[in-house]
MISE-675006 format. One record per residue: residue number from 1; residue in one letter; chain; x, y, z of N, C-alpha, C in turn. Coordinates in nm, 2 decimals. Atoms other than C-alpha are relative to their C-alpha. Layout:
REM residues N
NUM:A:A:X:Y:Z:X:Y:Z:X:Y:Z
...
END
This chain:
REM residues 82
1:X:A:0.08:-0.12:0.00:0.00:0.00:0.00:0.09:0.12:0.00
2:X:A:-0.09:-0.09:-0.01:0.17:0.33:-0.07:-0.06:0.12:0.12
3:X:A:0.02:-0.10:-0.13:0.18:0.58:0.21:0.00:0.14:-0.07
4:X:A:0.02:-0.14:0.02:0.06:0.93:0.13:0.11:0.12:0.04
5:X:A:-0.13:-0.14:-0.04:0.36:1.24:0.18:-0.11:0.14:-0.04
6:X:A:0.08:-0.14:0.01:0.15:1.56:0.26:0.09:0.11:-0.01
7:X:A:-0.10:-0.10:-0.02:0.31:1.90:0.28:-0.09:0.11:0.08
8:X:A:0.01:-0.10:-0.07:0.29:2.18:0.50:0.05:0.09:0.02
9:X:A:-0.07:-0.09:0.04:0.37:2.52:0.50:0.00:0.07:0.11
10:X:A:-0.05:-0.06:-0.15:0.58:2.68:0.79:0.10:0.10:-0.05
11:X:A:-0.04:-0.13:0.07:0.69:3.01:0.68:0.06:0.02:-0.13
12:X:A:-0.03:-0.03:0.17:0.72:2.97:0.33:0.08:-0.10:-0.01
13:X:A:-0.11:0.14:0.04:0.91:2.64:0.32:-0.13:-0.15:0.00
14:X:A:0.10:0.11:-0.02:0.70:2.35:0.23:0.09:-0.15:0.08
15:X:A:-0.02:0.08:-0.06:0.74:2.06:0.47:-0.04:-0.12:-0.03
16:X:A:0.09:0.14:0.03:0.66:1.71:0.40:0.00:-0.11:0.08
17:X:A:0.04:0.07:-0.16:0.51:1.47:0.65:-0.04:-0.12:-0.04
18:X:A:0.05:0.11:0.01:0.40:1.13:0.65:-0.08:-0.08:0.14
19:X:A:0.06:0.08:-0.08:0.19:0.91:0.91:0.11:-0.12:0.03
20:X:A:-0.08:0.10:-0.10:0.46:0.67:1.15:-0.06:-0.14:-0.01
21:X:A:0.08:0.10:-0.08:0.22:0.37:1.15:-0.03:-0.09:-0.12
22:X:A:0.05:0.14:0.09:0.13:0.03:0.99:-0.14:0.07:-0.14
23:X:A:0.11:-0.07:0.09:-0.11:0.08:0.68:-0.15:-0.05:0.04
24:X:A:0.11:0.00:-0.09:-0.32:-0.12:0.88:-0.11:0.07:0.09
25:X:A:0.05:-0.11:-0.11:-0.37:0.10:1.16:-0.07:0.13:-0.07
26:X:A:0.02:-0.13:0.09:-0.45:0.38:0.90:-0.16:-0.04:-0.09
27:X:A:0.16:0.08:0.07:-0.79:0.15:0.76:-0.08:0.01:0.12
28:X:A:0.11:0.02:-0.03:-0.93:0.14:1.09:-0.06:0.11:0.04
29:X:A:0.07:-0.12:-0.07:-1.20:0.38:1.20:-0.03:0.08:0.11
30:X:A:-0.01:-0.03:-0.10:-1.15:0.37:1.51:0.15:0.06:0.05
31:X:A:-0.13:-0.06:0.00:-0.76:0.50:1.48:-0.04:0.14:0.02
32:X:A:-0.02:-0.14:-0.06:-0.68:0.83:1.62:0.20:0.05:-0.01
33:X:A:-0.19:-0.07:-0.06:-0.31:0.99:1.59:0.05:0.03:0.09
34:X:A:-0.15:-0.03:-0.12:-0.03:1.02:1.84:0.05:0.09:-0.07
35:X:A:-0.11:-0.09:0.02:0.21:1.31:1.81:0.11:-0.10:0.00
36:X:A:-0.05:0.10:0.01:0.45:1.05:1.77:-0.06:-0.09:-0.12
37:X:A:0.05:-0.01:0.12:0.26:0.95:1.47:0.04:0.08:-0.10
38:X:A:-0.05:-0.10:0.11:0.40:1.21:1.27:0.13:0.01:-0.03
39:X:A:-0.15:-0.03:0.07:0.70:1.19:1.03:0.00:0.09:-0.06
40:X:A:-0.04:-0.09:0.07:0.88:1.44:0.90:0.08:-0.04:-0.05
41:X:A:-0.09:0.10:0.08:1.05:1.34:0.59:0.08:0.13:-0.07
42:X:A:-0.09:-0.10:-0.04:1.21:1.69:0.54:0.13:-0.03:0.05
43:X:A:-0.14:-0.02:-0.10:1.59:1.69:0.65:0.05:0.15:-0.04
44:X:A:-0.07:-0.08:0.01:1.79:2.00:0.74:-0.07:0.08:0.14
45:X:A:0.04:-0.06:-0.09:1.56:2.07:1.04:0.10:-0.03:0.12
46:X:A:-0.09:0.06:-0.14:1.71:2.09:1.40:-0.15:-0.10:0.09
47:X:A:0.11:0.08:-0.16:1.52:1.91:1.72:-0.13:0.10:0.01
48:X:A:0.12:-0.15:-0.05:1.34:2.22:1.83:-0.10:0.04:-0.13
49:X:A:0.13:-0.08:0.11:1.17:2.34:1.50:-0.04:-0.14:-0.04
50:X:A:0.04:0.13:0.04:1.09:1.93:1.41:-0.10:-0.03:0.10
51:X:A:0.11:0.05:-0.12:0.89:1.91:1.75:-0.11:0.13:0.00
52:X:A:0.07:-0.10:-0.01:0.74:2.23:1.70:-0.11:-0.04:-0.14
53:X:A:0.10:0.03:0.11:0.61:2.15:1.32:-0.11:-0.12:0.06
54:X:A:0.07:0.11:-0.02:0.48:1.81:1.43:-0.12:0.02:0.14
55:X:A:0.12:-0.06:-0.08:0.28:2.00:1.72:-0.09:0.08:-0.09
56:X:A:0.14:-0.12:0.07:0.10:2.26:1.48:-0.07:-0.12:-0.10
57:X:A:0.10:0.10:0.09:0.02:1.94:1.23:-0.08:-0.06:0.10
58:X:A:0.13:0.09:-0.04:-0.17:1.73:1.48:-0.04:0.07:0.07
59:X:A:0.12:-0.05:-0.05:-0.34:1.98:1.63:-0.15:0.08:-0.10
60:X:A:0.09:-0.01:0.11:-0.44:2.09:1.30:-0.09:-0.09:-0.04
61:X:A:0.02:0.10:0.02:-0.52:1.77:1.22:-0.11:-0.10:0.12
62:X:A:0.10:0.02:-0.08:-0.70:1.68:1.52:-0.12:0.12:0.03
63:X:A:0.14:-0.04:-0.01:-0.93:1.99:1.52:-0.08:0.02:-0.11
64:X:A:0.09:0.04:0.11:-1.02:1.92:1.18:-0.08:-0.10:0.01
65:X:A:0.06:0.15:0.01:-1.10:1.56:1.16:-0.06:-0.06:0.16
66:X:A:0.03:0.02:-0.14:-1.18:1.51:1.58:-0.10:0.08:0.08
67:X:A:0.04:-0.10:-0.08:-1.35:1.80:1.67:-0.09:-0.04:0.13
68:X:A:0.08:0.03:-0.16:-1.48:1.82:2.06:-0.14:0.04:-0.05
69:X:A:0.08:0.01:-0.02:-1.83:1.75:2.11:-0.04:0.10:0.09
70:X:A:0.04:-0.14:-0.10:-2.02:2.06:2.24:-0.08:-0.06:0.12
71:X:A:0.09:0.06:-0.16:-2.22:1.94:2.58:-0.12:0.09:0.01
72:X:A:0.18:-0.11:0.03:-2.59:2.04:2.57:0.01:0.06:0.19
73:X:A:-0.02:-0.03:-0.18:-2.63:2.26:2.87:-0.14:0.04:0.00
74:X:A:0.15:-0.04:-0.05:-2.98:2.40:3.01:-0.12:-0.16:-0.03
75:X:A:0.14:0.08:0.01:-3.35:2.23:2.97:0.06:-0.12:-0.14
76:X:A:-0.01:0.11:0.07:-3.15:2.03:2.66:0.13:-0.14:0.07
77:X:A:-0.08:0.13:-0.07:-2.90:1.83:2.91:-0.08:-0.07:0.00
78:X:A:0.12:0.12:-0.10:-3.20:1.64:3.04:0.00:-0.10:-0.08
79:X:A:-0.03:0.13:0.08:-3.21:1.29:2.90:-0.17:0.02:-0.11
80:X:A:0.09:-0.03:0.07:-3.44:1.29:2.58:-0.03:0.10:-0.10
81:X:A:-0.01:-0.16:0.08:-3.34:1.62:2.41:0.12:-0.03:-0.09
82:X:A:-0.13:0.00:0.06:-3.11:1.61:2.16:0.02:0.15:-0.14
END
């Protein structure tokens, strides 16, 4: 199965990233990404700006595709209201 190479753009330099993980793990529905999930196939980065891209991707990446569930509050908390 070929693995997808995305890119990302961190001040005008395109980055390119890949998913860490079995292609397995990548089929099921119930998968969710780790920060630790995230390759950077880019070289010439140091430590510090490599942990910093791989934070702004999955957080992008998780408030896209994850988004938190709003919590009904007032007369629609009650069980029955949706």
């Amino acid at each position: 199965m070929h693995r997808p190479i995305f890119g990302y753009d961190y001040n005008g330099t395109n980055i390119e990233w890949t998913w860490n993980v079995s292609a397995k793990k990548l089929t099921w529905k119930t998968w969710r990404p780790r920060l630790n999930d995230v390759k950077i196939i880019s070289s010439g980065l140091d430590d510090a700006t490599c942990v910093i891209i791989k934070e702004e991707i999955h957080k992008s990446v998780m408030d896209s595709e994850y988004p938190k569930k709003e919590k009904l509050t007032g007369m629609y908390k009650q069980r029955g209201y949706k």
